[in-house]
C-alpha positions as CSV (number, residue, x, y, z in Angstrom):
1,X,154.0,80.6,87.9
2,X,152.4,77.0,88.2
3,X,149.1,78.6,90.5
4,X,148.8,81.1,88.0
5,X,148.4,78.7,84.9
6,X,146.3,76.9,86.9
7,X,143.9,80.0,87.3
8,X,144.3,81.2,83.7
9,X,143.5,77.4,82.1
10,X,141.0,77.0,84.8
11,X,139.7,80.1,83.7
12,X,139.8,80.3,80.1
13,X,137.7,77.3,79.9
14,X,134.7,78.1,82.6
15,X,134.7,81.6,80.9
16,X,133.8,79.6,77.7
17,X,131.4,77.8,79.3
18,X,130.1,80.6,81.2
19,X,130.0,83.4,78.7
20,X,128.0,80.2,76.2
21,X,125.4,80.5,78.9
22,X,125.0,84.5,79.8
23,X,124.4,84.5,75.9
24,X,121.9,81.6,75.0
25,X,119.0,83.3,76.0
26,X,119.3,86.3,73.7
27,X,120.9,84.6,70.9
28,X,119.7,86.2,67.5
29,X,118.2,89.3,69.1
30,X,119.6,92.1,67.7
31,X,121.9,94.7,68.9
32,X,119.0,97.1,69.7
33,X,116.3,94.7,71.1
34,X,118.9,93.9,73.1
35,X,119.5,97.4,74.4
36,X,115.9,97.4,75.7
37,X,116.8,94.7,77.9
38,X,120.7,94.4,78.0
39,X,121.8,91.5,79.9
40,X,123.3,91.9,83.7
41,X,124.1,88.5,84.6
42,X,122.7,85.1,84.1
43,X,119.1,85.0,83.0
44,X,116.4,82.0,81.7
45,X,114.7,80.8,79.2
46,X,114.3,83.4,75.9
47,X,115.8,82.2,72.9
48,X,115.5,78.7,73.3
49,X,113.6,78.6,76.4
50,X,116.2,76.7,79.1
51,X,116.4,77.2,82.6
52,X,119.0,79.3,83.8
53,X,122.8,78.7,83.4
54,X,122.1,76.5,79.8
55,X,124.8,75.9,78.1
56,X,125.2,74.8,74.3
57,X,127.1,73.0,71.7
58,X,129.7,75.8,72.7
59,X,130.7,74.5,75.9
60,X,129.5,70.8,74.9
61,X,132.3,70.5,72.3
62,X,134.5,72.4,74.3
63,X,134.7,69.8,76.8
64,X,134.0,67.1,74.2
65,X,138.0,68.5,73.5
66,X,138.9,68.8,77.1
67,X,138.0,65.4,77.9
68,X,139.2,64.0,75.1
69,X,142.9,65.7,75.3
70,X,142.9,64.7,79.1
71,X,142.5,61.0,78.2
72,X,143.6,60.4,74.8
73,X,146.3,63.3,74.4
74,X,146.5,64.7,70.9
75,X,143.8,62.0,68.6
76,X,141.6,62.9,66.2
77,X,139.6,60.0,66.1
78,X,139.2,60.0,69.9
79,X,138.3,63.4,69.6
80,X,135.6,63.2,66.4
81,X,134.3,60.3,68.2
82,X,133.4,62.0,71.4
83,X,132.0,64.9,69.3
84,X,129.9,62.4,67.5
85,X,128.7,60.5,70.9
86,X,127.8,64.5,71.5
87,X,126.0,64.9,68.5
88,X,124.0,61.3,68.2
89,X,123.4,61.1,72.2
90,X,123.7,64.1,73.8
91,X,127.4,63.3,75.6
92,X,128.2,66.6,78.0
93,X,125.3,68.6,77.3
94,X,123.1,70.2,80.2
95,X,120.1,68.0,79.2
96,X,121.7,64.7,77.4
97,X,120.4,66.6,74.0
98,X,122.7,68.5,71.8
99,X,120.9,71.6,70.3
100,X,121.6,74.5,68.5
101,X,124.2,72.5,66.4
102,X,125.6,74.6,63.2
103,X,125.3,73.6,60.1
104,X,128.6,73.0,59.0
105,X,129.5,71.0,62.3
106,X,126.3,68.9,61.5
107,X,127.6,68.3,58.3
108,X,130.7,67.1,59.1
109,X,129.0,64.6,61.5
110,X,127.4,63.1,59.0
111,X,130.6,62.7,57.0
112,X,132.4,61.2,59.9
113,X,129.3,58.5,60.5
114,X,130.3,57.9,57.0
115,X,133.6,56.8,57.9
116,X,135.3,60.0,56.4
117,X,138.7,60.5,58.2
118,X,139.0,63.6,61.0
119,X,141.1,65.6,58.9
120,X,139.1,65.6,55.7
121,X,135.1,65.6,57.5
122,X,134.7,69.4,57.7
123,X,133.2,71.4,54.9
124,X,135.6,73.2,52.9
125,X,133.9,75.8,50.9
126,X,133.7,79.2,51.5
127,X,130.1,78.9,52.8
128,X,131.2,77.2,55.9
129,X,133.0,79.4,57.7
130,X,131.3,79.8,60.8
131,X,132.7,79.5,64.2
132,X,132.2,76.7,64.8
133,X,135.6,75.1,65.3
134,X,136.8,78.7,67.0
135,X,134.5,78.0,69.2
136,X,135.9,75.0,70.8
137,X,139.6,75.9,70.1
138,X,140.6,77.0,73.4
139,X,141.4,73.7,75.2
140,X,143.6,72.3,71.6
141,X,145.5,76.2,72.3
142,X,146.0,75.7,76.2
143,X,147.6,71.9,75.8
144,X,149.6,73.3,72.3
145,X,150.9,76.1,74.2
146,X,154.5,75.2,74.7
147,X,155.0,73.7,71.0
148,X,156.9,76.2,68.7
149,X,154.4,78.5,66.8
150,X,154.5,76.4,63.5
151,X,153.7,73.3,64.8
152,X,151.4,74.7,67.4
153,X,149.6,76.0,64.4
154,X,149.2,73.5,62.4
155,X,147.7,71.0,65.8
156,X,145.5,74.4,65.7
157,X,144.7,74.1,61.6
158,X,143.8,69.9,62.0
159,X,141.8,69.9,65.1
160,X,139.8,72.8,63.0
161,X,139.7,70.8,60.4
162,X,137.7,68.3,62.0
163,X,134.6,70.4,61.4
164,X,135.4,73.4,59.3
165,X,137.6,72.8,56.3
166,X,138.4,75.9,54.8
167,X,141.5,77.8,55.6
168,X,139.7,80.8,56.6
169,X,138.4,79.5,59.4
170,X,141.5,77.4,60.2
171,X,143.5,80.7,60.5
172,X,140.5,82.4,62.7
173,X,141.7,79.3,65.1
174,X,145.4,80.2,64.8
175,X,145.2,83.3,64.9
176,X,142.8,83.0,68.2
177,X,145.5,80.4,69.6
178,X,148.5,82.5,68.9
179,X,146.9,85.2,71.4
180,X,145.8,82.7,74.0
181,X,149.8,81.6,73.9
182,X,150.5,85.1,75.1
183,X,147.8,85.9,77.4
184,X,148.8,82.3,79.0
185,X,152.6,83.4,79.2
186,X,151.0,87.1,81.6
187,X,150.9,89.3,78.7
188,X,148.2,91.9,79.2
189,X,145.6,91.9,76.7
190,X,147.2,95.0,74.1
191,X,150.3,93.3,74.7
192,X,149.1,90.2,73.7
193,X,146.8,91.9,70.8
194,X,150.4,93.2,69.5
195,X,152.2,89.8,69.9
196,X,149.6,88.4,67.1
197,X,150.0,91.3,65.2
198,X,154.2,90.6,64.9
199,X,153.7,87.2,64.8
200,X,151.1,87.1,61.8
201,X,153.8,88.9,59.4
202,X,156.0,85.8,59.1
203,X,154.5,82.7,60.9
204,X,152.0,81.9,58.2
205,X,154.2,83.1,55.0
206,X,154.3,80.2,52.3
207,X,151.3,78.2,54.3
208,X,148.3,77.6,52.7
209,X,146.9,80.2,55.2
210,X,148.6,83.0,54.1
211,X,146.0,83.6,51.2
212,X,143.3,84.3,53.4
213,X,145.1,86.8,56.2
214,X,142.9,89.5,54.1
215,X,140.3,88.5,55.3
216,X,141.4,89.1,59.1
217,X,142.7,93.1,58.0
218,X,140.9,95.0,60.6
219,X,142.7,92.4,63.5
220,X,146.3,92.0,61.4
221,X,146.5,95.7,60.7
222,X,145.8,97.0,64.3
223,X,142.9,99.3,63.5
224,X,139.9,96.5,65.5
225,X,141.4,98.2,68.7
226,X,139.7,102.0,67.5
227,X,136.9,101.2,66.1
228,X,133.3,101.9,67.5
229,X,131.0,99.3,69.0
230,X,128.7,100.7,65.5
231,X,131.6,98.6,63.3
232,X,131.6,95.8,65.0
233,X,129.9,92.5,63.4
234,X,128.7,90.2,65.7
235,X,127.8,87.4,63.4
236,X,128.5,84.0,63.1
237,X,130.9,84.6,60.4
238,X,134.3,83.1,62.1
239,X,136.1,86.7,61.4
240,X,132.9,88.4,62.6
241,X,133.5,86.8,65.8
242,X,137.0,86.7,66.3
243,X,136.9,90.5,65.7
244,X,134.3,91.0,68.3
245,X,135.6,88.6,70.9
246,X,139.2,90.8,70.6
247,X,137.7,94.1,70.3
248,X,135.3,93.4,73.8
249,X,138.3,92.4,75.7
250,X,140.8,95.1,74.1
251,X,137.8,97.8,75.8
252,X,137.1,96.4,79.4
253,X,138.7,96.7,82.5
254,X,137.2,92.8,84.0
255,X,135.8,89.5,82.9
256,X,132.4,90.5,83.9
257,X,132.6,93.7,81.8
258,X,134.0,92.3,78.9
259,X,131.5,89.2,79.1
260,X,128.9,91.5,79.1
261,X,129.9,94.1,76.5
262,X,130.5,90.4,74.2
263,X,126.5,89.2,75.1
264,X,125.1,92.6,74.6
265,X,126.8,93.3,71.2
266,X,123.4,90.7,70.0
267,X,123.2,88.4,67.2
268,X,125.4,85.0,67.9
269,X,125.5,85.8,71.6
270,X,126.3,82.6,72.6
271,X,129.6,81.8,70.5
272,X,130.7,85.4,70.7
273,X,130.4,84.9,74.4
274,X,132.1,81.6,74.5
275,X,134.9,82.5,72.6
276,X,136.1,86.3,74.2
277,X,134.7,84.6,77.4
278,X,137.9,82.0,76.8
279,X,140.3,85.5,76.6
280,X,138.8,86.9,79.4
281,X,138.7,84.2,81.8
282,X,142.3,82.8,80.8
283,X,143.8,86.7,81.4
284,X,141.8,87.4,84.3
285,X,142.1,84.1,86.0
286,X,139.2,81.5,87.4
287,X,139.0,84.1,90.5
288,X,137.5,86.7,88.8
289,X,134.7,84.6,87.3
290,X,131.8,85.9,89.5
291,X,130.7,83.5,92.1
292,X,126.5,83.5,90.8
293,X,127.7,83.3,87.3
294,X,129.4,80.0,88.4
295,X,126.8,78.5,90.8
296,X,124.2,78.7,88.0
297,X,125.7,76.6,85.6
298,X,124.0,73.6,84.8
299,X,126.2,70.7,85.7
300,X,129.2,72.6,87.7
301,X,130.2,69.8,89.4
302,X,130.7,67.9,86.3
303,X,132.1,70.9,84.7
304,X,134.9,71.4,87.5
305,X,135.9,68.0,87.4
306,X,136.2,67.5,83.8
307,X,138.5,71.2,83.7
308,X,140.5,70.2,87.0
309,X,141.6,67.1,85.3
310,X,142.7,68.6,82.4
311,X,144.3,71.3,84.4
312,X,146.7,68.6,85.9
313,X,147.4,67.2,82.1
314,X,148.6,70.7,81.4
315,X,150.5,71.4,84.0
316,X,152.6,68.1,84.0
317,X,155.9,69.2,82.2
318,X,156.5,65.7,80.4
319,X,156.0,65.9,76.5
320,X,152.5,65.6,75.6
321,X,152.9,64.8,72.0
């Protein structure tokens, strides 16, 4: 059971980092000028004109949280620092440069320059709601896994919090983190899908989340799993995403199939790579990760030795909190 975990974390966070890089060069294509040229594997330059195996502020604040878990353990000021040494001097990025930084993440740099606290620095209005903090979820889910599902949630809800307020996109993290608990435990993914649908009837009742589980319908109410490719938003609207990222691994059969139905959907490639790349790579395991996606990456070295340390931190039984 240990060597699996191992495989699945080790997993679930390359396939973050990887699927951020299959996608950055067609980000904000659309669907169809996509289909012209649909993506095969790793590729250069396009959108924002990198060299192959480029990855973004997806997989920059991703390990911005793996890092800072694996040294620090559960801080918010550790963690907000590290994502503003990221955002002022380019701390693990590809190129020493963050780029492609959302705007409600940027904002909530400024207001932690300002000395605003973690918990109260992201945007909450309704108009941030990106992905933003989804994005970089996956590593906060992994270390959470073994706490009991309300306080697992609510480490989910603050580390969300540190860029994106609102308790939409708080519960687009829970919700994402309640199904990484169950692909983590073996579950397959329709198992897991179901898990998140029993779970959601009573784990957020009387929470300030509960309000906006209306939002997430097409997930909660089990229909996402039917629907065409032709209904599926690939925006970077948090519920746009998390609907895609389930619905691309509910319909393949591998981690390179469902990476590359995720990339090819268009739009916010990147994230929506990143983020069902985490649920592919944590089910299917590191192994299945192919070999030239992996060898491509910019900085894999560095990559490998930041996740295998936070493997270890996961794996340790003692309490982490």
């Amino acid at each position: 059971m240990i060597h699996e975990n191992i495989n699945r974390i080790k997993g679930g966070i390359l396939g973050v980092i990887v699927g951020d890089a299959l996608g950055l060069p067609v980000q904000f294509l659309t669907r169809e000028e996509i289909l012209k040229k649909p993506v095969t594997g790793m590729r250069g330059y396009g959108t924002f004109n990198y060299p192959m195996g480029t990855w973004s502020d997806d997989g920059s604040l991703t390990l911005c949280t793996v890092v800072s878990l694996s040294l620090a353990g559960y801080n918010l000021r550790d963690m907000s620092e590290r994502f503003l040494k990221w955002f002022d001097s380019g701390y693990l990025t590809p190129y020493e440069e963050a780029f492609d930084i959302g705007r409600t993440t940027a904002e909530a740099m400024v207001q932690l320059k300002q000395g605003v606290q973690p918990l109260e620095a992201g945007p909450k209005d309704e108009h941030s709601n990106g992905n933003g903090s989804l994005m970089r979820i996956l590593p906060a889910a992994l270390y959470s896994s073994e706490l009991p599902d309300e306080e697992f949630i609510r480490k989910l809800t603050e580390i969300s919090r540190v860029t994106h307020g609102h308790p939409r996109s708080q519960l687009g993290c829970a919700l994402y983190g309640l199904l990484v608990k169950a692909l983590l435990e073996g579950e397959s993914p329709v198992r897991a899908y179901k898990i998140l649908k029993e779970k959601s009837l009573t784990v957020f009742k009387g929470t300030p989340l509960e309000k906006e589980m209306k939002a997430y319908q097409r997930i909660l109410d089990g229909s996402l799993i039917a629907l065409p490719e032709e209904k599926i938003v690939s925006s970077g609207y948090v519920v746009d995403t998390l609907e895609a990222s389930i619905w691309c691994l509910l319909q393949a059969v591998s981690l390179k199939e469902t990476l590359l139905k995720a990339v090819n959907l268009g739009e916010d490639t990147d994230t929506i790579g990143a983020v069902t790349g985490g649920l592919a790579g944590l089910y299917y395991g590191y192994t299945d990760i192919p070999t030239e996606w992996l060898n491509e990456l910019i900085k894999k070295d560095q990559i490998l030795e930041q996740i295998d340390r936070f493997v270890k931190v996961c794996s340790k039984k003692e309490q982490r909190f």
